[in-house]
C-alpha positions as CSV (number, residue, x, y, z in Angstrom):
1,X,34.4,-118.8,-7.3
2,X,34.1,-120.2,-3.8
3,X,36.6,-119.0,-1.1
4,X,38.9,-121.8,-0.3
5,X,39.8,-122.3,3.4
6,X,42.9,-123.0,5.3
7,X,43.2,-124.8,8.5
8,X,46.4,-124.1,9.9
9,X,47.0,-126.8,13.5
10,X,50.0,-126.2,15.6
11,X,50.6,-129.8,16.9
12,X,53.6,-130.1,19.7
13,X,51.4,-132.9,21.7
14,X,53.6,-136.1,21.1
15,X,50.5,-138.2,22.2
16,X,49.1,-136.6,18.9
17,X,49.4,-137.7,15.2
18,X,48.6,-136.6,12.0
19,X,45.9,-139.1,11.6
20,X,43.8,-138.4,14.9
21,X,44.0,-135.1,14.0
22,X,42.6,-135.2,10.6
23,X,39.9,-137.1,12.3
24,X,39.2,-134.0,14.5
25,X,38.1,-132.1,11.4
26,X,35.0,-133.6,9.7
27,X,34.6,-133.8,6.1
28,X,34.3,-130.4,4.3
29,X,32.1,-130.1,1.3
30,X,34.8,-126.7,0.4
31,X,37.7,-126.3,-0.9
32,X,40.3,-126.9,2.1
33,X,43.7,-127.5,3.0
34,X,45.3,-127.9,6.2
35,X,48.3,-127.1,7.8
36,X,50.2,-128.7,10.8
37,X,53.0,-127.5,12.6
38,X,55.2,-130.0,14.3
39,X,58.4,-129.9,15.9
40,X,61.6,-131.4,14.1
41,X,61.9,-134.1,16.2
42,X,58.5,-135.4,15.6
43,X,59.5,-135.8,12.2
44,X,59.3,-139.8,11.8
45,X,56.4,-140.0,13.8
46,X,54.1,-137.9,11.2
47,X,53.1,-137.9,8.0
48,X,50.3,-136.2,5.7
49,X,47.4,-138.8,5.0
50,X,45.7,-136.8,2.6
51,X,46.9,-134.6,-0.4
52,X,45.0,-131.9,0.8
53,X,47.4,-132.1,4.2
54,X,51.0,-130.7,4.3
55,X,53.4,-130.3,7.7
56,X,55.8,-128.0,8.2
57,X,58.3,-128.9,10.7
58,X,58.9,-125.9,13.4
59,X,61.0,-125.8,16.9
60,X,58.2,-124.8,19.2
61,X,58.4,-121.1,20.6
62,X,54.9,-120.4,21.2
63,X,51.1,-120.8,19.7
64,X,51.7,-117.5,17.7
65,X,54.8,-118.1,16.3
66,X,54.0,-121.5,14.9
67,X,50.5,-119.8,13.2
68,X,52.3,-117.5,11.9
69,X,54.8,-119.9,10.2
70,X,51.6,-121.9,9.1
71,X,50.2,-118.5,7.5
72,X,53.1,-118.0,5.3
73,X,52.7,-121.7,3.8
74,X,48.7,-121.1,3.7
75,X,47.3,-120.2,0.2
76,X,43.4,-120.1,1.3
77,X,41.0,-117.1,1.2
78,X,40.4,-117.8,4.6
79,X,42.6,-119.4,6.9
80,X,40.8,-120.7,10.4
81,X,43.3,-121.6,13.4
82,X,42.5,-124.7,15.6
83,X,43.6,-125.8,18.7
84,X,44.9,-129.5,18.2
85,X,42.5,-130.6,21.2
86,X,39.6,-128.9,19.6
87,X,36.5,-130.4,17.3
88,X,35.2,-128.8,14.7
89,X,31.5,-128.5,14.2
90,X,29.3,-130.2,11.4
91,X,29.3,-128.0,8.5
92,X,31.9,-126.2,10.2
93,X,33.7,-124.8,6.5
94,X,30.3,-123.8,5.5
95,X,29.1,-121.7,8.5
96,X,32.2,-120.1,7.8
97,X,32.0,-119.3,4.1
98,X,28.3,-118.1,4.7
99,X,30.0,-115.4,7.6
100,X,32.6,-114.3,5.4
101,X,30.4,-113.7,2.1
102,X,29.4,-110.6,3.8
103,X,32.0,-108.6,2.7
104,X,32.0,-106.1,6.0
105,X,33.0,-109.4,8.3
106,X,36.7,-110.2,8.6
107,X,36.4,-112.8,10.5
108,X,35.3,-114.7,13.8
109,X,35.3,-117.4,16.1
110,X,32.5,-120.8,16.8
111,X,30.8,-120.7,20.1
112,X,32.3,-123.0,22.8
113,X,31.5,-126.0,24.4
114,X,33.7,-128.5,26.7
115,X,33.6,-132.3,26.5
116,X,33.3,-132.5,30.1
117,X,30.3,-130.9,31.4
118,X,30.3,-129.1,34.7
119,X,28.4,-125.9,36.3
120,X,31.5,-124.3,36.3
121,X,32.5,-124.1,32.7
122,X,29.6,-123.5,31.8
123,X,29.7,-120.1,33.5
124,X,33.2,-119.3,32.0
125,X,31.2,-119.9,28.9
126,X,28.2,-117.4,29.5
127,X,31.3,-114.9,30.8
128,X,33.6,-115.4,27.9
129,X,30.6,-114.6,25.2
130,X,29.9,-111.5,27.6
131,X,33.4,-110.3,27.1
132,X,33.3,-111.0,23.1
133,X,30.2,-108.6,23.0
134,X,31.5,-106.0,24.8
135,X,35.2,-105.9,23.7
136,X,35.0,-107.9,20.8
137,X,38.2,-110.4,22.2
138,X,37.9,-114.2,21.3
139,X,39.5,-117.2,22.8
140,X,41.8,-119.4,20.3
141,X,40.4,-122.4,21.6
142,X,37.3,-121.1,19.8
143,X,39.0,-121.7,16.3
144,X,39.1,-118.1,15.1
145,X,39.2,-117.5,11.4
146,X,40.1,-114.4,9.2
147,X,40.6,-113.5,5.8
148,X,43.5,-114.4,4.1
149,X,45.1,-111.2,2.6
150,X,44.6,-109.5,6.1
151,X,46.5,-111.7,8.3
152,X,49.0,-112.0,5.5
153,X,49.4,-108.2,5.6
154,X,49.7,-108.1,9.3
155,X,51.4,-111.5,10.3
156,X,53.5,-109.6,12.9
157,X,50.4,-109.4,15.1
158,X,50.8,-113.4,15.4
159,X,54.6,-113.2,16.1
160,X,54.2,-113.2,20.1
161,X,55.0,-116.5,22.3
162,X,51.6,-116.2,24.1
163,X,48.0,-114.2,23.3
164,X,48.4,-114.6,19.9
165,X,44.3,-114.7,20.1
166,X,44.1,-111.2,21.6
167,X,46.4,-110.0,19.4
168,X,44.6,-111.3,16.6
169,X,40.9,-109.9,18.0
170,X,42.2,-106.6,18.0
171,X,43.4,-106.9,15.0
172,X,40.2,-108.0,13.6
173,X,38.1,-105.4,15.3
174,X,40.4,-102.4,13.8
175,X,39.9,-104.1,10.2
176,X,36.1,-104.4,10.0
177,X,32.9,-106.7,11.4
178,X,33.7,-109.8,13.3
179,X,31.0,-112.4,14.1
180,X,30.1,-115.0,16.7
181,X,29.0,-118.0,14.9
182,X,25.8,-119.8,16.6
183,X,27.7,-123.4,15.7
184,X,29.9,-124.9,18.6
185,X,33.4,-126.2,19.0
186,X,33.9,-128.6,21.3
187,X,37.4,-128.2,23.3
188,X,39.3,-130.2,26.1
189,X,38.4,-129.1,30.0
190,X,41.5,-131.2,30.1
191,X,44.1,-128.0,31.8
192,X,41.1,-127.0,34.1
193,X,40.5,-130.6,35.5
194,X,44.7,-131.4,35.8
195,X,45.3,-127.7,37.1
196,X,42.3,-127.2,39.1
197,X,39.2,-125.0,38.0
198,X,39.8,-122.2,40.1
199,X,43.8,-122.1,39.8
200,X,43.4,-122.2,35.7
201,X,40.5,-119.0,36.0
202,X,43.5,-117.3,38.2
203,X,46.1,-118.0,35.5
204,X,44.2,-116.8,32.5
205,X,42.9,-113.9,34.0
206,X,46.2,-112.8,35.5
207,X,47.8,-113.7,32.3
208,X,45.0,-111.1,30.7
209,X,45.8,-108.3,33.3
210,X,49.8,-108.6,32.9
211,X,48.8,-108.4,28.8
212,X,46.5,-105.4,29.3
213,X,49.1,-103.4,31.0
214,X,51.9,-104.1,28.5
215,X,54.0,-106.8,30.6
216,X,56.9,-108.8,28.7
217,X,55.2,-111.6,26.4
218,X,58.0,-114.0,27.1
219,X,57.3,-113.5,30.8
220,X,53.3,-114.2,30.5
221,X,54.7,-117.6,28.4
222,X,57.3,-118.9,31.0
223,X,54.4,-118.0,33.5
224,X,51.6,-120.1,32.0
225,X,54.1,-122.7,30.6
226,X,55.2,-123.5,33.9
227,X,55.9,-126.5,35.3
């Protein structure tokens, strides 16, 4: 029987709907559903447009906590976490299910790309898949997947307001192999253009310093949340 696959997208983006979203994710040849988690008061503004779509209306406290509301609702095998200003790949759900029939790999992330191209990025790029060989750590705007019955298990590790994704590597490289898939996201360079290239490095980076040495989540959030 073929794994089924859930997509679970927190969307709190009022620019966004349900239907450019769905667009985002092209046409999977297995067994999906997916998952959107929208803020109350978006409420008249969204609605499924497929019956393999549900929504499940959240107030917004953070990336992790709105996964992990989408994880309690997901009934997939596998369920795959995207970014709301992310694209899939071609043959995304595929590259996936192939990863995941090895029974050691518990899950994994795409490689990256940025719809605005630029030296800089680039680099981050070559840095970032540096940093997932040594330490195993991936970036949710890489559309991380794991197995279903594992995140279930250990949906606390997604409960945090902010690095959710870090929280969910290491959770990922204490339960078995993870992998790097050769096939590439594409996500928005839209908070390093706005903020600035080298300002958005500094905030990530000291965001993944304050997280290293134990400083308050909440904290890390109001910090990078800022306005």
């Amino acid at each position: 029987m073929k794994p089924r696959i859930s997509v679970v997208i927190p969307l709190f983006n009022k620019t966004l709907n349900m239907r450019s979203i769905r667009q985002m994710i092209p046409p999977a040849t297995e067994s999906t559903e997916i998952i959107v988690i929208v803020d109350p008061e978006q409420k008249k503004n969204i609605s499924p447009v497929s019956s393999n779509e549900q929504i499940i209306y959240v107030k917004n406290r953070g990336r992790g906590y709105n996964l992990a509301e989408g994880v309690k609702k997901a009934e997939g095998d596998i369920i795959l976490f995207l970014h709301s200003d992310t694209c899939l790949p071609t043959s995304w759900d595929t590259a996936i299910v192939r990863a995941i029939s090895n029974q050691k790999i518990v899950g994994g992330a795409f490689s990256l790309s940025f719809d605005h191209k630029n030296m800089y990025l680039e680099f981050i790029i070559i840095v970032t898949n540096l940093l997932i060989r040594l330490i195993k750590s991936f970036s949710g705007d890489r559309a991380m997947f794991i197995r279903g019955p594992v995140i279930k298990k250990n949906l606390s590790v997604l409960q945090v307001p902010i690095m959710e994704d870090a929280e969910l590597s290491k959770l990922m490289a204490k339960t078995g192999d993870v992998v790097l898939l050769k096939e590439k996201v594409v996500t928005s360079a839209k908070s390093f253009i706005e903020n600035g290239f080298l300002q958005q490095t500094w905030a990530i980076f000291l965001c993944s310093v304050w997280y290293a040495v134990g400083r308050d989540l909440e904290k890390i959030y109001r910090y990078y949340y800022r306005k």
